[in-house]
C-alpha positions in Angstrom: 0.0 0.0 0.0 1.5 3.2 -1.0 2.0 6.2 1.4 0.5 8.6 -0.6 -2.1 8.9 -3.0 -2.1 11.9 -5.6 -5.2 12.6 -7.5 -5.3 14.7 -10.7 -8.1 15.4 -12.2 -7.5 16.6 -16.2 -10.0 17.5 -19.1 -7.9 18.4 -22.2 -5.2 18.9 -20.5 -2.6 16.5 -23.1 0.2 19.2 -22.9 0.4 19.0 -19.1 0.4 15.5 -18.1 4.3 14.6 -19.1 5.6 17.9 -17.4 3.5 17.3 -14.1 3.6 14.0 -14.4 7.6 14.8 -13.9 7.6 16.8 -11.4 5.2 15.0 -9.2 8.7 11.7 -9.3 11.1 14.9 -9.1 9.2 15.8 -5.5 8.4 12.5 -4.2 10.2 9.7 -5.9 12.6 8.1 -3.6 11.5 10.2 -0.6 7.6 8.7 -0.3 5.9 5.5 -1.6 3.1 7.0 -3.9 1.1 6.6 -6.7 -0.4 9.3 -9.1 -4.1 8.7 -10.0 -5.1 10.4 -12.9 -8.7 11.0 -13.5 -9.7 12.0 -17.2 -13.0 13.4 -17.1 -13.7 12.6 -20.7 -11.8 14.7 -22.8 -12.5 15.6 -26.2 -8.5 15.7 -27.1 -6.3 12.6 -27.0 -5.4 13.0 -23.0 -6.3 10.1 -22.0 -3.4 8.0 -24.9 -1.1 10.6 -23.8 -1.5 9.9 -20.2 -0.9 5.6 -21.2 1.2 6.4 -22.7 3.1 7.9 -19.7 3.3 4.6 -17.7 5.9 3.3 -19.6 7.8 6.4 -17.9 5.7 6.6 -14.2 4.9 2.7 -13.1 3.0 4.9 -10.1 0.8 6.2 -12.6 -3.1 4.6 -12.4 -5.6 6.3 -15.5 -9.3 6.1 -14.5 -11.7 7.5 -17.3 -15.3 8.7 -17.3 -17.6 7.5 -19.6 -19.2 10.3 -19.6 -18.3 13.8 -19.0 -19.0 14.5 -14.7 -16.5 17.8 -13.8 -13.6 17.8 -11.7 -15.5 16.8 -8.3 -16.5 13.9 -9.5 -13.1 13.0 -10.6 -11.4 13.8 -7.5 -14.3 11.8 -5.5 -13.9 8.8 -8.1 -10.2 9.8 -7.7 -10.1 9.1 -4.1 -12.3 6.3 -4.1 -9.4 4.5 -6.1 -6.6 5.4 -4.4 -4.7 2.9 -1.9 -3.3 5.0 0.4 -4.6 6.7 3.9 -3.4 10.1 2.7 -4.3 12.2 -0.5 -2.8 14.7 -2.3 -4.8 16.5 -5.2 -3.2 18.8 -7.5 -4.8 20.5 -10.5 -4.3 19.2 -13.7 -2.9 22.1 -15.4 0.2 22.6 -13.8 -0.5 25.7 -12.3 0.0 24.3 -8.6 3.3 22.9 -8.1 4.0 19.0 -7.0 7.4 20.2 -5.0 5.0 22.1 -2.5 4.0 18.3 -1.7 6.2 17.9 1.1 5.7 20.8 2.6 2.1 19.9 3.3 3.4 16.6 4.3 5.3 18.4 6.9 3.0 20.4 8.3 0.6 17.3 8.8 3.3 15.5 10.4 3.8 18.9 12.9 0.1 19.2 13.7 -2.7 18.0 16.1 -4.6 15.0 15.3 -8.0 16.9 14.9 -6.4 18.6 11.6 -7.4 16.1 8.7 -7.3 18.6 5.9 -4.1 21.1 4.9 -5.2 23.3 2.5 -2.5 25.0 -0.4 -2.6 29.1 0.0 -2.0 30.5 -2.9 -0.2 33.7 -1.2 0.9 35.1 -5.0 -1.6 34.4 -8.0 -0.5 34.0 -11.0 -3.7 34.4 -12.6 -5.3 36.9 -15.0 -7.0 40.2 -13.3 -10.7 39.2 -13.8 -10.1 36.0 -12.2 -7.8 37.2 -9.6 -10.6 39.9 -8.3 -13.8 37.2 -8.8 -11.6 34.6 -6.6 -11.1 37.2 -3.6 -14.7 38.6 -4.1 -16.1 34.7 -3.6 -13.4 33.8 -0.8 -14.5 37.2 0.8 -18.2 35.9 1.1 -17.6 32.4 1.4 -15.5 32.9 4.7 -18.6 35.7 6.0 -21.1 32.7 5.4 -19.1 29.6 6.4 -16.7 31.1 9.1 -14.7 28.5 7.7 -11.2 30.5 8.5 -10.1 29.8 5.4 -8.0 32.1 3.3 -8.0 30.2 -0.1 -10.3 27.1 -0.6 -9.9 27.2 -4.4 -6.0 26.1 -4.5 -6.5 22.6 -6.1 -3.3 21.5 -3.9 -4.7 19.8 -0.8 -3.5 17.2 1.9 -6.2 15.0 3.4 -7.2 12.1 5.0 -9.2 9.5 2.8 -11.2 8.3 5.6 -13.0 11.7 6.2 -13.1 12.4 2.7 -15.2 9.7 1.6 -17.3 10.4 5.0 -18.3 14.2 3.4 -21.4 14.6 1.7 -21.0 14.4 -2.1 -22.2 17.1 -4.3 -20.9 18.9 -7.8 -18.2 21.4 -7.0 -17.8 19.8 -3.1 -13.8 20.4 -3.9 -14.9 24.1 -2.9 -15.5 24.2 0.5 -13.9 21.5 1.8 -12.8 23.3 5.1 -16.1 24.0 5.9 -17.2 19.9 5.3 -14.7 18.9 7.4 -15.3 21.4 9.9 -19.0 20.1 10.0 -17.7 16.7 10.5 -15.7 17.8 13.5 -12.3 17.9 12.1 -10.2 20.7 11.7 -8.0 22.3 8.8 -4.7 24.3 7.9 -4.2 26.6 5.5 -0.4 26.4 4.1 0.9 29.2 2.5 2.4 27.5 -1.4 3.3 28.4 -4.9 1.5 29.8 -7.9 2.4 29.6 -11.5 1.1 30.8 -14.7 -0.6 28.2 -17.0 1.7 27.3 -20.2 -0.7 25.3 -22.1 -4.3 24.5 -22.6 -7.0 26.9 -21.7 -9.1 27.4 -18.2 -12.0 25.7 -18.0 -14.1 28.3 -16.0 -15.3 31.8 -16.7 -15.7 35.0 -14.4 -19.7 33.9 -14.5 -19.7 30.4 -14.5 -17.9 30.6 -10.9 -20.3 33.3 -9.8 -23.7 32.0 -10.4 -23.0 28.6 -9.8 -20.4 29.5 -6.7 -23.8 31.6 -5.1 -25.7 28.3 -5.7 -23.5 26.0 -3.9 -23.1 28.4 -1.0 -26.2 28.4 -0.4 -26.4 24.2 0.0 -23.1 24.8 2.1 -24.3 27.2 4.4 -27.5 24.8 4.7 -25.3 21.8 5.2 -23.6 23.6 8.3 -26.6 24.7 10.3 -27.8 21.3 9.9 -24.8 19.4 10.8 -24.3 17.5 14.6 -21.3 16.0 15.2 -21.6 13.8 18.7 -18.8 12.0 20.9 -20.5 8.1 21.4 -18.8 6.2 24.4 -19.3 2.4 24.7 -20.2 1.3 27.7 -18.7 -1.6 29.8 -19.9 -5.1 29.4 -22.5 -3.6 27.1 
């Protein structure tokens, strides 16, 4: 059973699997038992033969594919279901968050309490475009008034967590979003760890200004929901019961 488990979910992403895919063995190869579970949601360019490809190069390296197109929270939850190890790891798939921050995260779970189950990559410097720069703060502005999840950045795509509670979260479309604030309802805590930013070099974004807005708005609403209604209770057994 390997150590580590790191997700990627990708849709037409071919140019940035073999670079990541590097970089992941650069960071952990030799230092960590892992595997890398890619999760190709579908894509409409050849992806998924260029990630096959790759094992030849990355024996770690495990491709799931959808059948049909589902988004990226259903490929980390189908991601995660997969994996073998304890611990996951999720990076986005188009190389914008970078595998040698890994460790770090590592180490700061290693350094903290047991109640901390998620450690959550803050992006202190984005390396995005303007328009998504200012729609990211406005959303992570409201989403902290709402959830009081003390969370700085729950959009970073480089996360740390424990498969158990994972799986144990409700499941809905865009869930990656506010995972600080599911784990806080299920009485676990998180970290925020301060990590790198880079540009993208190839492929395209997948998400406009508006499509995060309306559908952000949306899912905070079901959040928010989730969190009043949520009871987390400490169950004793009793002797010679």
């Amino acid at each position: 059973m390997p150590q580590l488990s790191v997700v990627v979910p990708v849709f037409n992403e071919r140019d940035n699997i073999p670079p990541l895919l590097a970089e992941i063995a650069a960071a952990l190869r030799g230092k960590v038992d892992y595997e890398a579970v890619y999760v190709d949601d579908d894509s409409s360019d050849d992806s998924r033969a260029v990630l096959v490809a790759q094992k030849a190069l990355h024996p770690e390296l495990r491709v799931l594919h959808h059948v049909t197109r589902s988004g990226q929270s259903t490929a980390v939850w189908n991601g995660v279901r997969a994996a073998r190890s304890p611990w996951i790891a999720t990076l986005d798939g188009d190389g914008q968050n970078d595998p040698a921050d890994i460790p770090k995260l590592l180490a700061a779970r290693d350094a903290a309490s047991a109640e901390v189950r998620l450690f959550a990559g803050w992006r202190t410097t984005r390396r995005d475009s303007f328009n998504k720069r200012i729609s990211s703060k406005i959303a992570n502005a409201v989403r902290s008034r709402m959830l009081r999840d003390a969370t700085p950045d729950t959009g970073c795509g480089l996360k740390l967590f424990e498969r158990e509670v994972f799986l144990r979260l409700p499941y809905f479309d865009h869930m990656h979003r506010y995972l600080p604030a599911l784990v806080k309802r299920a009485g676990f805590a998180s970290q925020s760890v301060p990590v790198g930013h880079r540009p993208r070099t190839a492929g395209v974004s997948k998400y406009g200004m508006l499509d995060r807005l309306w559908v952000g708005l949306a899912d905070l609403r079901g959040v928010a929901w989730l969190m009043r209604r949520g009871k987390v209770t400490e169950v004793e057994e009793l002797p010679g019961s």
